[in-house]
N, C-alpha and C positions, 0 to 999 in steps of 0.2 A: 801274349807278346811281352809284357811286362817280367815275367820269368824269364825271358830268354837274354834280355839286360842285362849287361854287370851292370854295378857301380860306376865303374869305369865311363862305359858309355851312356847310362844315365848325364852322369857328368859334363860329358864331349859335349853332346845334346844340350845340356842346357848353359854352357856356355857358349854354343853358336848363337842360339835365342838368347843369350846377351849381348853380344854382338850386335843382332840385329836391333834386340832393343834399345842400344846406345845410340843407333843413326839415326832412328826414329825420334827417340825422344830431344835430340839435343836438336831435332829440325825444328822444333815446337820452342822449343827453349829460347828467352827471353823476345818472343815475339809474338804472333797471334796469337792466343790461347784458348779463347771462348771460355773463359771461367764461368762456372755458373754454381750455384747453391746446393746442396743434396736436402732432404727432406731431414734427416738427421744436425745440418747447418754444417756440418764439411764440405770442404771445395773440389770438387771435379773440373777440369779442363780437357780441351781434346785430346792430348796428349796420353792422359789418361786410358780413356777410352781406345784411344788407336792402338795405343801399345800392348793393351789387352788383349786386341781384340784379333792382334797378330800373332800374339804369342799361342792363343787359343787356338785360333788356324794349322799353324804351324806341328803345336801338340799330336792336335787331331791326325791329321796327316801321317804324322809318325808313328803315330801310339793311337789309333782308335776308337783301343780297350778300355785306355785310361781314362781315370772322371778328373777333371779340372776344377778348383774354386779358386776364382777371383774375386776382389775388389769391389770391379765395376759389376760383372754379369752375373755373383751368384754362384752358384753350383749346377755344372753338368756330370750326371749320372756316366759313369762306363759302367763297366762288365765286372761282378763280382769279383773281388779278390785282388782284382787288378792295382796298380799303384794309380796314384793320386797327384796333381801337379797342384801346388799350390801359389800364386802370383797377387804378388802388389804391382803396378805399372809402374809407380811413381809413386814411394814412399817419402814423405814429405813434401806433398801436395801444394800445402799454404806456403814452403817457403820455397818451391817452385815457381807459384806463383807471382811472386815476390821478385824471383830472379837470385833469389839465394841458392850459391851450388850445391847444399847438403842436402839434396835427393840420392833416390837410387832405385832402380829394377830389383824385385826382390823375387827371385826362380826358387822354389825348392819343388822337391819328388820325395815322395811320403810313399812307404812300401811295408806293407804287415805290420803296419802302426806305428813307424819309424821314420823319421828325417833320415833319407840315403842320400838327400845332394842338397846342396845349398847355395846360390850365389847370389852375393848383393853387388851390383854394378853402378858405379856412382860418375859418369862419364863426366858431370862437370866440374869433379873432384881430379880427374883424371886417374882413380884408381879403381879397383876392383878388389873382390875380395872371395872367394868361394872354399869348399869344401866337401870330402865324399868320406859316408863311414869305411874307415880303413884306410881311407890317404891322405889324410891330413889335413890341412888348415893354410892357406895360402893366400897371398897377394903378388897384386904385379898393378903397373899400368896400363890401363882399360885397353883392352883388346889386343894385350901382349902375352902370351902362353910360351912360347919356345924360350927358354935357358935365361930368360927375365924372372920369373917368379920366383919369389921367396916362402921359405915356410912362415910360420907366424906361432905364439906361443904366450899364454898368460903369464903375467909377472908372477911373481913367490911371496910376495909383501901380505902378509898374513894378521896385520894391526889396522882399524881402520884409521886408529889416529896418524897414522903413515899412508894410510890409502887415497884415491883422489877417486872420489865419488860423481858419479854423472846422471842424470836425472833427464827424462822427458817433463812434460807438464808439472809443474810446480803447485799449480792449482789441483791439479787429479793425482799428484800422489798426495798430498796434503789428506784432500778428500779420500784415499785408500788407506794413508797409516796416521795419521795424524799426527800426533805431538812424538811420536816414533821417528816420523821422517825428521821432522826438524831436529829433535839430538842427535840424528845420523851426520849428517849436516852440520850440525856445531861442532862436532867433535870430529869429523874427518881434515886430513890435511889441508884438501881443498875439493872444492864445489865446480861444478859447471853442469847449467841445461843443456847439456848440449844432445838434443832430442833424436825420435827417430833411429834408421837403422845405424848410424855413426855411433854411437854411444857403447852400442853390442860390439860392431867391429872393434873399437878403441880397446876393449876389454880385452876381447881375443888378441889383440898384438903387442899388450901387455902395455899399453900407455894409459890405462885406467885400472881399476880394480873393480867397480862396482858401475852399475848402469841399473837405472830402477824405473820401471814404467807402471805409470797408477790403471792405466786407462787402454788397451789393444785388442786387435782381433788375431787370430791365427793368421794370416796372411802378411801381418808387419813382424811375426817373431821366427815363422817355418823354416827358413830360409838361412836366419842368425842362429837357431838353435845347432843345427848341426857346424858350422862355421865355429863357434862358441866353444862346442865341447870337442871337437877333433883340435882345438887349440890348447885344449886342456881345463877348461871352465865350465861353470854352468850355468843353466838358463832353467828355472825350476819359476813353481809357483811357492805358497810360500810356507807352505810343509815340506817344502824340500821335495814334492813332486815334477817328475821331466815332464811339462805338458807344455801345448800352446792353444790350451780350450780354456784358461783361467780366467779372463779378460784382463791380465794384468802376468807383469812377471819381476823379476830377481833374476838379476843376470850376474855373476861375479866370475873372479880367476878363484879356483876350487879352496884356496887356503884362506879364505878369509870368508867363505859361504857359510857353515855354521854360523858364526858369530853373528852377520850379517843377517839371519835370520831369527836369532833370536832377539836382536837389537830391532827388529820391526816388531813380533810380536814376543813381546815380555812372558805369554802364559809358557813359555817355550822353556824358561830358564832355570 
């Protein structure tokens, strides 16, 4: 069933399952939550969990073939060959939790070992953001597709001392590049954590250059990566390989990625 897909409707698909997962999640949003601990010491809320656990439904239903990994539940096995869905509920959990808007639904569909669709949906941002290999890189306001959306496209600014670098945990890329990060950091125009999947989109729409995460799983990057490079940038580890199995990534707008990666590791240069 998975072959019988375009892209196209890969896409269609997983921007209804954002749809839906923007009603859901924003029903949870700044109210009950049932926050509770993970065994790892990150924060799960119900919201988490429901949005998951809808999207999975949802999947199944459609695509039966397919094998899903989430977040919350792990990995279900499909049928050889078949494509793969991969979900975050609620990427930016703690600051959901919080009641801070920079969350978002993170949908992508992984096909012959490839990111084919991507969407990050950030409903209390009121924006969205998605992508398909071969159509491009796009935003709109959440849950608006018809003659609203615009394309979207990495800046050109090819110096970091010109660039405006954006960073997840402070503490865990520290811990990833160490005395590398911080002269990244001294020496760019300007700085901000500004964490999570925002940091990837900012890049892709050209109001950042660099986004550096010390610390991820495949499920907070699947999503951004195709988003990222159909906007014309990348999202590599840090050979300059397109993965999202590193536990960490390098995301830039593509003229300033070499440097960027030699400016983390030195043996490079």
């Amino acid at each position: 069933m998975s072959n019988d897909a375009t892209t196209a409707d890969l896409l269609a698909f997983a921007l209804e399952l954002a749809d839906e997962a923007d009603r859901l999640s924003m029903s949870f949003y700044r109210g009950d939550l049932g926050t509770t601990q993970k065994a790892d010491g990150t924060l799960v809320t119900l919201a988490d969990k429901a949005v998951e656990a809808h999207l999975r439904e949802r999947i199944s239903a459609r695509f039966p073939a397919h094998s899903i990994l989430g977040e919350e539940q792990g990995f279900a096995a499909g049928q050889p060959g078949e494509a793969r869905w991969i979900l975050d509920p609620i990427d930016g959990t703690h600051g959901f939790a919080r009641g801070i808007p920079i969350w978002a639904t993170l949908i992508a569909c992984e096909r012959d070992a490839t990111i084919e669709v991507g969407v990050a949906s950030a409903p209390a941002l009121g924006t969205r953001w998605w992508a398909g290999r071969g159509l491009g890189a796009w935003r709109a306001a959440t849950a608006v597709h018809d003659g609203a959306a615009e394309p979207i496209y990495v800046s050109t600014i090819a110096s970091l001392a010109e660039g405006q670098v954006l960073h997840g945990s402070h503490r865990l890329c520290l811990a990833r590049w160490g005395e590398a990060f911080q002269t990244i950091l001294a020496n760019a125009w300007r700085t901000r954590g500004l964490g999570d999947f925002w940091g990837h989109c900012l890049v892709a729409e050209g109001a950042a250059e660099v986004m550096l995460e010390g610390d991820i799983s495949p499920w907070d990057i699947a999503a951004l990566q195709v988003i990222v490079e159909e906007a014309g940038g990348h999202l590599t580890d840090g050979a300059g390989t397109r993965t999202i199995d590193a536990g960490y990534s390098v995301t830039s707008n593509a003229a300033i990625h070499e440097t960027l990666l030699r400016a983390l590791d030195p043996s490079r240069r």
